[in-house]
Structure formats: structure tokens, C-alpha cells
BAFI-3210 file (N, C-alpha, C; in Angstrom, 3 decimals, decimal comma, padded with zeros to 6 digits):
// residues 229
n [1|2|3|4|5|6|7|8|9|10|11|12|13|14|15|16|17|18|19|20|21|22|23|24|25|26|27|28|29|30|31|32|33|34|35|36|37|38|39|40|41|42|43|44|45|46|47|48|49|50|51|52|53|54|55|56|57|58|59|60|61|62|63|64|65|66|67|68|69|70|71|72|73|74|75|76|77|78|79|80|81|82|83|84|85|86|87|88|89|90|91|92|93|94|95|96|97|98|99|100|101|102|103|104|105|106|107|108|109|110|111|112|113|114|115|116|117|118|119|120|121|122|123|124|125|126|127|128|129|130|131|132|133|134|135|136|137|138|139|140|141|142|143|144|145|146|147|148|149|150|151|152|153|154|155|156|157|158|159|160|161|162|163|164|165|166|167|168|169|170|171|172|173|174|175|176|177|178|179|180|181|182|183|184|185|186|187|188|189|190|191|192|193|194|195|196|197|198|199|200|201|202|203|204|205|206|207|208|209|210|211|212|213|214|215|216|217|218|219|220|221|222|223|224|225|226|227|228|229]
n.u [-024,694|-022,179|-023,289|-023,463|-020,689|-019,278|-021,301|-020,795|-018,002|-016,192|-016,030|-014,007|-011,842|-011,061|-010,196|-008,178|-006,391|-005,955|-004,656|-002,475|-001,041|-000,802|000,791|000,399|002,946|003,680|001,888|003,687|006,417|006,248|005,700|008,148|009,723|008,916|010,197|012,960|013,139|012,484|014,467|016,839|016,576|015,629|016,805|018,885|021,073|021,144|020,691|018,248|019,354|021,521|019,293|017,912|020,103|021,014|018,269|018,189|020,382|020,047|017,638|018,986|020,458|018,753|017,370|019,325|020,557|022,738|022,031|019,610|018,021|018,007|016,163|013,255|010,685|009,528|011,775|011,356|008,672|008,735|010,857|009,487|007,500|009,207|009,824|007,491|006,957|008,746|008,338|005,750|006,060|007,670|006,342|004,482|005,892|006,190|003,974|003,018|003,422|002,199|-000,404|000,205|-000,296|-002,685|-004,649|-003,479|-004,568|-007,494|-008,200|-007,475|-009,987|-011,864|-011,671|-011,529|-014,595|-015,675|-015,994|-018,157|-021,072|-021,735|-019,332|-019,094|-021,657|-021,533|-018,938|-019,910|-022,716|-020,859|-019,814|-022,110|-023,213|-020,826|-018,584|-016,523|-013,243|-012,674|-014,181|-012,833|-009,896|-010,750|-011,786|-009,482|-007,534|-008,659|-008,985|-006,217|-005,429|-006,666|-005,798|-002,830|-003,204|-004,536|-002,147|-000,220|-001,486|-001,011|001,178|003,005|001,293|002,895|004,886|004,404|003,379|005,007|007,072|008,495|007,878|007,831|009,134|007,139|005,003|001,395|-001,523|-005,430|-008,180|-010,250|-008,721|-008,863|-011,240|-012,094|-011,084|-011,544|-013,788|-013,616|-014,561|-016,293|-017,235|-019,110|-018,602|-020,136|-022,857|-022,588|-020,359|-019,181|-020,361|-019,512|-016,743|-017,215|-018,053|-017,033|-018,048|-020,799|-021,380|-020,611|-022,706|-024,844|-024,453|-024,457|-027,302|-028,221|-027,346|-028,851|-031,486|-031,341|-030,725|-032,757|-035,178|-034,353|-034,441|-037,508|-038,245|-037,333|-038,595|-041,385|-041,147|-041,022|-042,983|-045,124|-044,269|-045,056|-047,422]
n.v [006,127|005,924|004,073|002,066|001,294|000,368|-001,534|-003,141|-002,862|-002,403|-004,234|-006,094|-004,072|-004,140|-006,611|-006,856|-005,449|-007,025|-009,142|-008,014|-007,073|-009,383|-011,462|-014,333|-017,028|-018,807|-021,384|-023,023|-021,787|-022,698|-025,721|-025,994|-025,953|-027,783|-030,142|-029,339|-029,205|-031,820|-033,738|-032,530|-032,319|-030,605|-029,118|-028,447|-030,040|-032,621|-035,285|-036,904|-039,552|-040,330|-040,218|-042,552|-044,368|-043,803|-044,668|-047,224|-048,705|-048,509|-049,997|-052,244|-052,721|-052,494|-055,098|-056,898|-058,062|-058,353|-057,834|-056,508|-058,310|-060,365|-059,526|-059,829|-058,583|-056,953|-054,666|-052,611|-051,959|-050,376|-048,621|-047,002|-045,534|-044,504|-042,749|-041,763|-040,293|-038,562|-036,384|-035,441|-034,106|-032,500|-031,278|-030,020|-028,519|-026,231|-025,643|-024,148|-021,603|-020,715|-021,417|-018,896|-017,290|-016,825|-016,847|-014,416|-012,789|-013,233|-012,031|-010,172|-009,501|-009,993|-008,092|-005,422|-006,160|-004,927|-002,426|-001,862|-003,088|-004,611|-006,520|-007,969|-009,110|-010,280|-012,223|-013,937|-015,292|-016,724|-018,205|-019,668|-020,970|-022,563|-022,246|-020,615|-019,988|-020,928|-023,386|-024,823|-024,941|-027,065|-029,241|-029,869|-030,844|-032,926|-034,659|-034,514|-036,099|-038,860|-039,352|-039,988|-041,381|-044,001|-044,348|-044,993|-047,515|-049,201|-049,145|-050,471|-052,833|-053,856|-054,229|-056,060|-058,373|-058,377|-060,284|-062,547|-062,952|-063,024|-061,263|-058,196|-057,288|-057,505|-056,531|-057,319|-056,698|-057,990|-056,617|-054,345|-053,401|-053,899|-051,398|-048,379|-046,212|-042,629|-040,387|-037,410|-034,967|-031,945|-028,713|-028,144|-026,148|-024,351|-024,398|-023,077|-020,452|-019,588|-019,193|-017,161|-014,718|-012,110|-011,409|-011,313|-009,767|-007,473|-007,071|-007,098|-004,632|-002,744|-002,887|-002,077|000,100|001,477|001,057|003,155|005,109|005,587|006,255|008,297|009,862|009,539|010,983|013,124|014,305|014,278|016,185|018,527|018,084|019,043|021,652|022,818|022,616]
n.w [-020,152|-018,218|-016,640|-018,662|-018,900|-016,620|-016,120|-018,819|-019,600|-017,491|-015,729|-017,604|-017,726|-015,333|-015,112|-016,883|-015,735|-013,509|-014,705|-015,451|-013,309|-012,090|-013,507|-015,067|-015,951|-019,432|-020,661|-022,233|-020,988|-018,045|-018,793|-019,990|-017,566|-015,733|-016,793|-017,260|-014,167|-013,513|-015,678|-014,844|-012,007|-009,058|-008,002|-009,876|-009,962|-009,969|-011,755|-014,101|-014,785|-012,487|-010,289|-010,648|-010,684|-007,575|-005,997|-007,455|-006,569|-003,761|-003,214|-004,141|-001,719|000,529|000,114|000,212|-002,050|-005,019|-007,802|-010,037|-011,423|-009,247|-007,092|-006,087|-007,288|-010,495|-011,565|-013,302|-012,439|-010,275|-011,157|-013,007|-011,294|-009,632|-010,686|-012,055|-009,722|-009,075|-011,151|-010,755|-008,352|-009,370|-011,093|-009,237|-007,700|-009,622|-010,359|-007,952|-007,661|-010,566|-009,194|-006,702|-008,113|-009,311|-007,401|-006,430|-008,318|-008,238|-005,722|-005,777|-007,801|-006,365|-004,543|-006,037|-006,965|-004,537|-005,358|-007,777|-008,769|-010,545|-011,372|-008,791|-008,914|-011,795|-011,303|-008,976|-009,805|-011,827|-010,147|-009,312|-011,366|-011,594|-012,916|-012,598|-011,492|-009,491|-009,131|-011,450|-009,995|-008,109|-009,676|-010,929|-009,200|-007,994|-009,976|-011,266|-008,799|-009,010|-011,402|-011,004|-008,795|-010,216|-012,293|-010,030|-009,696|-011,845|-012,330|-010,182|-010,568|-012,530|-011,366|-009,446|-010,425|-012,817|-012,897|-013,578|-016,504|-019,823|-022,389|-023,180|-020,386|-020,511|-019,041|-018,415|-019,633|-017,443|-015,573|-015,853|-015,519|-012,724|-011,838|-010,271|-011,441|-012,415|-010,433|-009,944|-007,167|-007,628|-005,409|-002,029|-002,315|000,061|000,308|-002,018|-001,412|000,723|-000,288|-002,018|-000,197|000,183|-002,130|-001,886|000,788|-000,812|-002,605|-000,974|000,428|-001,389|-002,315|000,113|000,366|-002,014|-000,988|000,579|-000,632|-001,893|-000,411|000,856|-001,549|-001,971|000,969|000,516|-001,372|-000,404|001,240|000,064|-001,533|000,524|001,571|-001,086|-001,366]
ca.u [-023,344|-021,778|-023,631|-023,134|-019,725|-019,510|-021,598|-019,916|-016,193|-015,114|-015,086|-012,491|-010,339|-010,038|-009,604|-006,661|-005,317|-005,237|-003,392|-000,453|-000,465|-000,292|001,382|000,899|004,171|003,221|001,613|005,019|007,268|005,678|006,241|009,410|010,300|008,958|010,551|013,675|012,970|012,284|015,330|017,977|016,806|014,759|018,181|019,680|022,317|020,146|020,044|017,444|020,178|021,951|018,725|017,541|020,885|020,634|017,095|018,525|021,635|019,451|016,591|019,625|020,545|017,544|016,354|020,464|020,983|023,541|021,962|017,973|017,724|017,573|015,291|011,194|009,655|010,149|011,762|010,369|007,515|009,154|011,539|008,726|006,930|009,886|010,433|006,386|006,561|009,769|007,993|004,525|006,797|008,337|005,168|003,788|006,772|006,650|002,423|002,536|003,924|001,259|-001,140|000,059|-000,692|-004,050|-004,905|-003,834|-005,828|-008,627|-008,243|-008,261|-011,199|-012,783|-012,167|-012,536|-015,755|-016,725|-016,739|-018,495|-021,512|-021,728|-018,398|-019,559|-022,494|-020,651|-018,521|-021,402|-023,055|-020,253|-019,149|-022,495|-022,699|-019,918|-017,621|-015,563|-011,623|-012,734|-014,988|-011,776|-009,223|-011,427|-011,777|-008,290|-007,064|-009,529|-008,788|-005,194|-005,212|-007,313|-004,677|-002,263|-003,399|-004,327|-000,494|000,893|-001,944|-000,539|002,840|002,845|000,841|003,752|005,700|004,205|002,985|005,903|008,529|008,812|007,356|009,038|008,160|006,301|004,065|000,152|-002,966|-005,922|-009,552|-010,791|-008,368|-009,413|-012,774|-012,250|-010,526|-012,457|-013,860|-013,256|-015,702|-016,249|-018,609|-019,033|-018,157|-021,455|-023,601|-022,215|-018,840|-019,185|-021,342|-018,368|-015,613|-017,840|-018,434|-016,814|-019,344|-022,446|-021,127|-020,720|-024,120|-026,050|-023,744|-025,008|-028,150|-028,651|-026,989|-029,803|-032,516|-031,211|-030,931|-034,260|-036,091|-033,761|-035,064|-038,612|-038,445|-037,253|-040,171|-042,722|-040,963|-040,813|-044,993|-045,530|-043,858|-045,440|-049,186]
ca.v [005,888|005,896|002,755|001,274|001,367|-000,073|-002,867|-003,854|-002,323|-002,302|-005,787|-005,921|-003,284|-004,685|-008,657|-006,700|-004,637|-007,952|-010,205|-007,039|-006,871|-010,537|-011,798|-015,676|-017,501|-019,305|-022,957|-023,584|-021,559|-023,720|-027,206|-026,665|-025,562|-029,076|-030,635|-029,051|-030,280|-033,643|-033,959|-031,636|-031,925|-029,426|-028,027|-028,206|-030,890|-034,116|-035,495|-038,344|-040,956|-040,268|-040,561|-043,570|-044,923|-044,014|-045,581|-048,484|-049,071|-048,246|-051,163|-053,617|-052,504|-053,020|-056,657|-057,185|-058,433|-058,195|-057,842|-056,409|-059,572|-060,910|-058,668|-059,996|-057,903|-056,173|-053,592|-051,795|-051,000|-049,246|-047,253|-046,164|-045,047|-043,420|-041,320|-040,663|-038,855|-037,200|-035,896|-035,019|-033,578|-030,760|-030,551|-029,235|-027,458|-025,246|-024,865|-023,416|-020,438|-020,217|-021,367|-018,007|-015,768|-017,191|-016,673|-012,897|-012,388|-013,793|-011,995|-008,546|-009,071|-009,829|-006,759|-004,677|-006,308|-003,775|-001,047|-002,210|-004,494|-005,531|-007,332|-009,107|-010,093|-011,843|-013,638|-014,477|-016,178|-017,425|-018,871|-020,526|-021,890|-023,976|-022,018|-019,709|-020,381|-021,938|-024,955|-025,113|-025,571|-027,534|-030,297|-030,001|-031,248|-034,115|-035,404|-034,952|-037,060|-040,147|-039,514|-040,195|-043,132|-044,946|-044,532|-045,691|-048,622|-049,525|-049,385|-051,957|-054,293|-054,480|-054,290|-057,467|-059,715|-058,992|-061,007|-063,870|-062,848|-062,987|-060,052|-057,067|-057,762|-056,972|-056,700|-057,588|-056,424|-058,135|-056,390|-052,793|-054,029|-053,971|-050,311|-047,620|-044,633|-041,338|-039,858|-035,923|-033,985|-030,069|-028,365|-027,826|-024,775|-023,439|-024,063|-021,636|-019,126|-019,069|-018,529|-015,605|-014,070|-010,479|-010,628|-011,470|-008,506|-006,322|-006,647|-006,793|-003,251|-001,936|-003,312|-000,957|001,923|001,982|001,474|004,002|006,667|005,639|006,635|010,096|010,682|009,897|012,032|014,812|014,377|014,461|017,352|019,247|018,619|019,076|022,797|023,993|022,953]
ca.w [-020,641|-017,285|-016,125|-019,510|-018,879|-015,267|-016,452|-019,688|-019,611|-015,962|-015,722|-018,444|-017,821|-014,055|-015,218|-017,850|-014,775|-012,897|-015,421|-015,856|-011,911|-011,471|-014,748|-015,345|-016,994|-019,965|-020,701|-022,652|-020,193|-017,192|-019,321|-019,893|-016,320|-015,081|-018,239|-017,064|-013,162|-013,675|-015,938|-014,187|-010,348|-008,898|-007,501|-011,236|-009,855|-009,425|-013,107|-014,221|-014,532|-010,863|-008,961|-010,591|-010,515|-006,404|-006,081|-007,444|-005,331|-002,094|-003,158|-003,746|-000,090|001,238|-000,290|000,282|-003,425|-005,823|-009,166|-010,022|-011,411|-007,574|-006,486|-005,743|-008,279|-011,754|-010,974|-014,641|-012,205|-009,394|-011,383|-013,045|-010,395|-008,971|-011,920|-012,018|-008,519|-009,325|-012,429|-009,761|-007,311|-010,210|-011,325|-008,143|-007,347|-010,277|-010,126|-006,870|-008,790|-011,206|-008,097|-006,063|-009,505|-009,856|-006,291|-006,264|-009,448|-007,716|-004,867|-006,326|-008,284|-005,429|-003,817|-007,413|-006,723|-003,621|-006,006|-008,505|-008,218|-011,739|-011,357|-008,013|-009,656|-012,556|-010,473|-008,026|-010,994|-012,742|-009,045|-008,752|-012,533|-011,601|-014,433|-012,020|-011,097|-007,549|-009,693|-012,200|-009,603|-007,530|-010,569|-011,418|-007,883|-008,033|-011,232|-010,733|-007,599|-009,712|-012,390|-009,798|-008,031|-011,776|-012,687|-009,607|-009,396|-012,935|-012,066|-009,114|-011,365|-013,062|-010,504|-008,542|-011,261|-014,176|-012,531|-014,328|-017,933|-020,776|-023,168|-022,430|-019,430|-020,475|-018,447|-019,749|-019,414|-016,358|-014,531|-015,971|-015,069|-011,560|-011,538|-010,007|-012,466|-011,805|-010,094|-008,980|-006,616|-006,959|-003,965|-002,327|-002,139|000,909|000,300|-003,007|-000,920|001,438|-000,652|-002,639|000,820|-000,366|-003,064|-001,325|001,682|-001,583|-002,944|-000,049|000,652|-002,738|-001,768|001,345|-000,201|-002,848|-000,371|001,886|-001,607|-002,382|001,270|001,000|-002,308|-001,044|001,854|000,002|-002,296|000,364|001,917|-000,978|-002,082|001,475|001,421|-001,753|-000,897]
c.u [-022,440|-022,158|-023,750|-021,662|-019,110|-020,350|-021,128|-018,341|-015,780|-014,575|-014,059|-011,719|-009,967|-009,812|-008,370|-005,937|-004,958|-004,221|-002,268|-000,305|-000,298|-000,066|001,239|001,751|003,406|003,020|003,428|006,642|007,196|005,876|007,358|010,144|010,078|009,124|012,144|014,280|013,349|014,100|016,626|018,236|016,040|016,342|018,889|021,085|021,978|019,749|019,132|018,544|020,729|021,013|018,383|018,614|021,142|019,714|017,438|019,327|020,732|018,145|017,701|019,727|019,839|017,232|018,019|020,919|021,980|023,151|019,793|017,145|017,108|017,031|013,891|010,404|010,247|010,131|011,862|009,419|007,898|009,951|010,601|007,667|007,975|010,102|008,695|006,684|007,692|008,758|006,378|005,474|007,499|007,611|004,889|004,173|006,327|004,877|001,985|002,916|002,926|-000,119|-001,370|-000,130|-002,328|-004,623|-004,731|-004,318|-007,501|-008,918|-008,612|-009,088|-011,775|-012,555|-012,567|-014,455|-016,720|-017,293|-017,593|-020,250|-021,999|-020,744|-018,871|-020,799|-022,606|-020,167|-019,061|-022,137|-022,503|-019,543|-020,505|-023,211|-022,149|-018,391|-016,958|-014,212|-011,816|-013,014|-013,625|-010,437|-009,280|-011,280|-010,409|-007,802|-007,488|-009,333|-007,179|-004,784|-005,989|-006,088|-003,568|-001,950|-003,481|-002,738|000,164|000,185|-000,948|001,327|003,447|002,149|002,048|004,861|005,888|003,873|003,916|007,208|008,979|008,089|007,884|007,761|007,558|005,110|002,328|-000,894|-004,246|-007,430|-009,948|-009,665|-008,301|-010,925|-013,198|-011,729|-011,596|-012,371|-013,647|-014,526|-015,949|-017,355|-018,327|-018,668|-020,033|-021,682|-023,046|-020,958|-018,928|-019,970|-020,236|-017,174|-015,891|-018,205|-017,969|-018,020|-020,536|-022,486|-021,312|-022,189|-024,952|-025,585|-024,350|-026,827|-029,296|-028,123|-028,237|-031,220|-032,391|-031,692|-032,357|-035,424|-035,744|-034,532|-036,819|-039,173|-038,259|-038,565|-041,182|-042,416|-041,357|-042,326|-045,285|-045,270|-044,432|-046,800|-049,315]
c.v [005,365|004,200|001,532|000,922|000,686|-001,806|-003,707|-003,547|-002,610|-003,586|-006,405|-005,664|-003,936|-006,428|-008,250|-006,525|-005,985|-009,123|-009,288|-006,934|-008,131|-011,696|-013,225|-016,193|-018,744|-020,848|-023,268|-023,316|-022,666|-025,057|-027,449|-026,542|-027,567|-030,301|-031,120|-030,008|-031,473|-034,091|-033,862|-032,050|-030,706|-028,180|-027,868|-029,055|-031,969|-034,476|-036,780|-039,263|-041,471|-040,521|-041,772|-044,572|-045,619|-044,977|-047,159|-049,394|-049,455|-049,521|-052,737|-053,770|-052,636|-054,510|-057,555|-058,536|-058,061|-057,608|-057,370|-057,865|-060,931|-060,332|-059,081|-059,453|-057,473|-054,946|-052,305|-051,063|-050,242|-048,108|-046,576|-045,325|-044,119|-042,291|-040,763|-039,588|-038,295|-036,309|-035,045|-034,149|-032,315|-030,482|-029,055|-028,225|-025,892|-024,383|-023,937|-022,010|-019,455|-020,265|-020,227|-016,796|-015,693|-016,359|-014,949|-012,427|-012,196|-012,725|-010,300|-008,404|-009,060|-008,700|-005,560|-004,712|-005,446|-002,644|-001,395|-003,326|-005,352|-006,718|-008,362|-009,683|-011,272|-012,682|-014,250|-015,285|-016,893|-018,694|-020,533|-021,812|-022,956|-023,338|-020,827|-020,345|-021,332|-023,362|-025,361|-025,911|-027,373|-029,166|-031,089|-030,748|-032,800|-034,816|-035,416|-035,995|-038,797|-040,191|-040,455|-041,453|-043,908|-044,959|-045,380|-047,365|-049,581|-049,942|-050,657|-053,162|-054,795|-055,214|-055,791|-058,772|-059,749|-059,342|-061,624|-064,162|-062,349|-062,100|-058,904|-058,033|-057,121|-057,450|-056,335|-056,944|-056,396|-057,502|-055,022|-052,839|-053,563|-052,467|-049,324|-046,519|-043,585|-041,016|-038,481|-035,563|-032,878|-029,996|-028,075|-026,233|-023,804|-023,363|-023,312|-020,516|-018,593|-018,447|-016,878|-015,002|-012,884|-010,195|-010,429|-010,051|-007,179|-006,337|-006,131|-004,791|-002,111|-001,911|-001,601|000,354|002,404|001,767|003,444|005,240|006,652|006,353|008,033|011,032|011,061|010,596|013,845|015,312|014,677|015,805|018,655|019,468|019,224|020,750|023,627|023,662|024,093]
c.w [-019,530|-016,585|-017,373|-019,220|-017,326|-015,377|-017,699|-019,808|-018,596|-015,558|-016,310|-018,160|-016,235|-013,763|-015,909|-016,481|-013,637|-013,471|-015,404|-014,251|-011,615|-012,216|-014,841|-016,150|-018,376|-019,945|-021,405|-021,585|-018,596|-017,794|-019,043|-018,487|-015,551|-015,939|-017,246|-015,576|-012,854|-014,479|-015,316|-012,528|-010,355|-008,560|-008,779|-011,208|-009,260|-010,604|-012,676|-013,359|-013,408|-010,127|-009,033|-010,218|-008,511|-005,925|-006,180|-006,280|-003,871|-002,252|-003,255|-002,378|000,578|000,754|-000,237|-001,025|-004,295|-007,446|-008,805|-010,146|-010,464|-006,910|-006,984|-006,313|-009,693|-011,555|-012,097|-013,661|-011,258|-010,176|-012,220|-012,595|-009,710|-009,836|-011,966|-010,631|-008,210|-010,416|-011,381|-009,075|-008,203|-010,229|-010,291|-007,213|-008,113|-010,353|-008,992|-007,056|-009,534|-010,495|-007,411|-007,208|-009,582|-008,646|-005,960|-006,956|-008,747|-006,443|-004,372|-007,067|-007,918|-004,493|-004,698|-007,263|-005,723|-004,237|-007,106|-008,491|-009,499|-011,559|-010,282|-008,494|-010,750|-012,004|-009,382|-008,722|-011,420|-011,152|-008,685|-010,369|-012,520|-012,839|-013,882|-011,679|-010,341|-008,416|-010,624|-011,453|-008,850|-008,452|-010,841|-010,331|-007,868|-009,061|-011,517|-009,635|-008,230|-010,596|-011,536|-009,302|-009,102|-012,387|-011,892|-009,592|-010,963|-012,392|-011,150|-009,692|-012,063|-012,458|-009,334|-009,270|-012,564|-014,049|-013,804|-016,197|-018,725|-021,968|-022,822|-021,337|-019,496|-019,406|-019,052|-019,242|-017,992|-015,494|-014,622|-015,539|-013,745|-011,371|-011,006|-010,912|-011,376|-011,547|-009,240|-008,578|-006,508|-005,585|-004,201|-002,318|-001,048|000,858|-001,089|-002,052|000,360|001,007|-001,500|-001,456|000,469|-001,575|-002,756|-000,019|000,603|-002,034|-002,012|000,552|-000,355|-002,562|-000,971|000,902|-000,966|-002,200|000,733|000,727|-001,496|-001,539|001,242|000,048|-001,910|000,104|001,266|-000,462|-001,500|000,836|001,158|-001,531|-000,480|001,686|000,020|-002,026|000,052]
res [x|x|x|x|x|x|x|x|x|x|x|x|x|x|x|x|x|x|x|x|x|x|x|x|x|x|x|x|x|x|x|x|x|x|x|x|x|x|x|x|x|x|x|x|x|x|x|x|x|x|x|x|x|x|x|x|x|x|x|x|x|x|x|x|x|x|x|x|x|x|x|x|x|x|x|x|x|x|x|x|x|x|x|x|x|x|x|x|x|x|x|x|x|x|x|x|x|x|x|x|x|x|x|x|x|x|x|x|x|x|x|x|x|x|x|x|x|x|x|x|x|x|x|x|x|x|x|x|x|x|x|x|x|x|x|x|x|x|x|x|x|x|x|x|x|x|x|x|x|x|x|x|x|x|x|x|x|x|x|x|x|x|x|x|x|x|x|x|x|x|x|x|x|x|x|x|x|x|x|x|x|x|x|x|x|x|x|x|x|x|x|x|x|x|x|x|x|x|x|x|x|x|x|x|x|x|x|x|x|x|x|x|x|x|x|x|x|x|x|x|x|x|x|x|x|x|x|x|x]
***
């Protein structure tokens, strides 16, 4: 019962006891926060319209023009690029939030994990699966950063070739053609066997504890036939 309970329950009750000790804010509460951001200013007194309005002013000032109109590019593609990495820049403000929740979750299950060695064994498995937090963030980072670069590459296309075009400015095939795919590599083998290092110390700990019982009990045993021959 006892070791039923250790191997199917404990892991539960100490993944519950880590979400109520290290509460994540919701997918909708988190939207609208970098909703809010992006719109407001991170300071809450930096609207949209004022920075782009800034932005603007400061590129006439620089290319020393009067009008966008006289300005060397379409400048459709910069202000939309400036508004993507305002909009990146809340983002990443407001994730580092739900970044430092994740991370102390993580951080006490890996020490939950000393007592326990069911639990380090799940997430020892589930770490080398590929289907633990580490492989999740890990993806997320990487495929954010392609996201990323494909927006702003987009944006400067417009930005350098939709001067002088009347209408929306499309690009056409051969020049998605040439784009680079996304492309991810796992972390390798040792970089998961490093970051599970509390689990692999805990087993091998559990490990030697149950050799060591095992030799005690065996000595007893011998001691014990050995005394009533």
C-alpha cells in the first residue's frame, strides 16, 4: 500500500503542492498583459500611436526629409517591424514572469525528487523522452527566434522593394523558395543528463541505500543461521 502510494500518488500530490506554491497566471491573464504592453507602454504611459508617431519623426531626422513620402523605402515595412519588436519586447517582458514560476516548479520537483525515487525516475524518463519542461522550453526558444527572424525578413522586403508600387506590394513564390525552413536539434544527451543531475545523484543515492540494506539484511541472516547451528 505504502509503496503503491509513493509510486502512483506522491508524484501528484507534489506536482499539486508545486503549482499552489508556485502559482502560474493564466494563458488569458498573460495575453492580455502583453496586449495591454504593447498598446499602453510597458510603463503604462508610452501608447501605440506616440511611439510610432516618435519613430517616425526620428527617421525623418535621420534621412533629413520632410514628408515619408521622401524617405528611400516604404516605410509600411519599418513601422511594422517597429511595432513587431515592441510587441516581442512585452512579450518577453511579461514571460519572464511565467519563465521564473516554471523554473521554481521545476526546481522543487527536483529536489521532491531526493525523497522519493519514483518521482526522479519519471522525470529522468520523461527528461530523456524528449517530453519534459527542459525539451518544451528548449523548442519554444528556437522556434520563437525563426518566428522572429521570418517576420522581420518579411518586413524589410517590403520595406526595400515596396517603394514605388502601387497597390499592395506582393511577393511571390520564388522568393519563399529561397527562405530558410525551420529547423531544430534536441539538446544532446549530455546536455539532458546535466540538467537531470539531482535525479541521477538521487537514484544512484537510492541505489546504494538498497545495496547497503540488502548486505545488512544478509549479514544478519548469516549471523543468525550461524548462531542457531
Amino acid at each position: 500500500m505504502l509503496l503503491d502510494f509513493h509510486e502512483h500518488h506522491f508524484p501528484k500530490v507534489i506536482t499539486g503542492v508545486a503549482d499552489s506554491k508556485y502559482p502560474l497566471m493564466s494563458r488569458a491573464a498573460f495575453s492580455d498583459l502583453v496586449e495591454q504592453g504593447y498598446r499602453k507602454g510597458l510603463n503604462g504611459k508610452d501608447p501605440y500611436a506616440a511611439r510610432g508617431e516618435r519613430y517616425i519623426k526620428r527617421l525623418l531626422k535621420k534621412y533629413q526629409v520632410d514628408s515619408v513620402a521622401a524617405l528611400p523605402f516604404n516605410i509600411d515595412g519599418l513601422t511594422l517591424q517597429f511595432n513587431e519588436d515592441y510587441r516581442t519586447k512585452a512579450f518577453n517582458h511579461y514571460f519572464k514572469e511565467v519563465e521564473s514560476s516554471f523554473d521554481k516548479q521545476q526546481h522543487f520537483l527536483n529536489l521532491s525528487g531526493v525523497f522519493n525515487p519514483f518521482l526522479s525516475t519519471k522525470r529522468l524518463s520523461m527528461a530523456l523522452a524528449g517530453s519534459d519542461f527542459y525539451h518544451h522550453a528548449h523548442f519554444f526558444k528556437h522556434a520563437q527566434a525563426y518566428r522572429n527572424q521570418l517576420i522581420r525578413q518579411l518586413n524589410m522586403q517590403l520595406a526595400m522593394h515596396g517603394k514605388n508600387i502601387k497597390g499592395d506590394y506582393k511577393v511571390g513564390p520564388a522568393y519563399f523558395s529561397q527562405l530558410k525552413d525551420f529547423k531544430y536539434q534536441l539538446p544532446t544527451l549530455k546536455q539532458v543528463l546535466q540538467i537531470k543531475q539531482v535525479a541521477l545523484l538521487s537514484l544512484a543515492g537510492w541505489v546504494l541505500i538498497l545495496v547497503l540494506l540488502l548486505q545488512f539484511i544478509a549479514s544478519r541472516s548469516l549471523a543468525f543461521n550461524y548462531a542457531s547451528a
